[in-house]
C-alpha positions as CSV (number, residue, x, y, z in Angstrom):
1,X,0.0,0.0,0.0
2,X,1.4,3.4,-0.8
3,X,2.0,5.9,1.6
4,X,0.7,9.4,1.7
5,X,4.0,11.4,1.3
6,X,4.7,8.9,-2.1
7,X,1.7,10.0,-3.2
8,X,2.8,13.7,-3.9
9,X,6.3,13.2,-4.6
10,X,7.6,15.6,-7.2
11,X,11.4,14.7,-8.1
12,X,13.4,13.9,-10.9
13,X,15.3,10.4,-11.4
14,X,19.1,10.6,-11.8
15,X,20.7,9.0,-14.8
16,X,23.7,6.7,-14.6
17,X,26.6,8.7,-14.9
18,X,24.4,12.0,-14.3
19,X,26.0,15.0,-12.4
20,X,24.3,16.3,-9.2
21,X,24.0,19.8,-10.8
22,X,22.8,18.6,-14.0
23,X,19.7,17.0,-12.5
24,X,19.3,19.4,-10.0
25,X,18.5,22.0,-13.2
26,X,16.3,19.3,-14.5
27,X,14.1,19.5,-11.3
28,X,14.2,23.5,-10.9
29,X,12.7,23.4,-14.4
30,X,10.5,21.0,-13.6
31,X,9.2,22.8,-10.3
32,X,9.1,26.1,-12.4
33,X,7.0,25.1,-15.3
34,X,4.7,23.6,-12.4
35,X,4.5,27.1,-10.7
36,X,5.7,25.3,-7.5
37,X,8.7,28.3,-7.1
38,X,5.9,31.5,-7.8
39,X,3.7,29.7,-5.5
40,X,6.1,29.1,-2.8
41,X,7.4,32.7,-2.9
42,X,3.8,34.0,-3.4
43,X,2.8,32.5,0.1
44,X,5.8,33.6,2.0
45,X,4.7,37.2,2.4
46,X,1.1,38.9,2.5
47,X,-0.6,40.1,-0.8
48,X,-2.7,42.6,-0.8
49,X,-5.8,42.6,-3.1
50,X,-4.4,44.8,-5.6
51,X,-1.2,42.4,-5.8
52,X,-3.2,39.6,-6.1
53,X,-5.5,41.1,-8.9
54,X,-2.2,42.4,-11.5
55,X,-0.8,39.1,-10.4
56,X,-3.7,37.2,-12.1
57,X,-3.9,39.8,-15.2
58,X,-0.1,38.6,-15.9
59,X,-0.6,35.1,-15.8
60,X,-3.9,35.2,-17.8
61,X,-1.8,37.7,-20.8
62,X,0.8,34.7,-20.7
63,X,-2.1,31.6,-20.8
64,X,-4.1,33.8,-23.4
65,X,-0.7,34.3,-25.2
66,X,0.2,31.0,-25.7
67,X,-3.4,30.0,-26.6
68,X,-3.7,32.6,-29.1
69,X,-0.5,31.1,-30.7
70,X,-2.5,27.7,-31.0
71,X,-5.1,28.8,-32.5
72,X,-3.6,30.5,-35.1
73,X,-0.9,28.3,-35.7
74,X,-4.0,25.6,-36.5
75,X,-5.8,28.3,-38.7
76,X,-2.7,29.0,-40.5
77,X,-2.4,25.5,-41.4
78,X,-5.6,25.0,-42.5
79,X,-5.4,27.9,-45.3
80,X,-2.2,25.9,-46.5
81,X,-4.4,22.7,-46.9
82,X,-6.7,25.2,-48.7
83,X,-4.4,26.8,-51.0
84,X,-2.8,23.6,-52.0
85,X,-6.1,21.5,-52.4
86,X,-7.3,24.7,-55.0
């Protein structure tokens, strides 16, 4: 039976041969595409309501940027198909 803490483990596995620094980056990456890190240093001081309402306005410019890209990277290749089909 698994325990609780095993559950939630977030970790990176070290390759043979792998050095210590090298897998370190690999999990500060990891815990920074997560949002572990801007979480973490987000709940170590107060934020005021203001904060907190420009803090959501920045992530939602960067989550709308990057869905914006997808959409028009699929449009984009839809007008190829259409060009080439005409």
């Amino acid at each position: 039976m698994a325990t609780m803490a095993n559950d939630n483990f977030r970790g990176v596995e070290m390759k043979k041969g792998e050095p210590v620094d090298r897998a370190l980056k690999r999990l500060k990456t990891k815990l920074d595409t997560e949002g572990i890190l801007e979480e973490m240093r987000r709940r170590r001081a107060f934020e005021t309501p203001t904060q907190r309402f420009q803090r959501k306005l920045r992530t939602a410019s960067k989550r709308n940027k990057v869905r914006w890209q997808y959409s028009n990277k699929s449009a984009a290749d839809k007008e190829g198909d259409d060009k080439n089909e005409g």
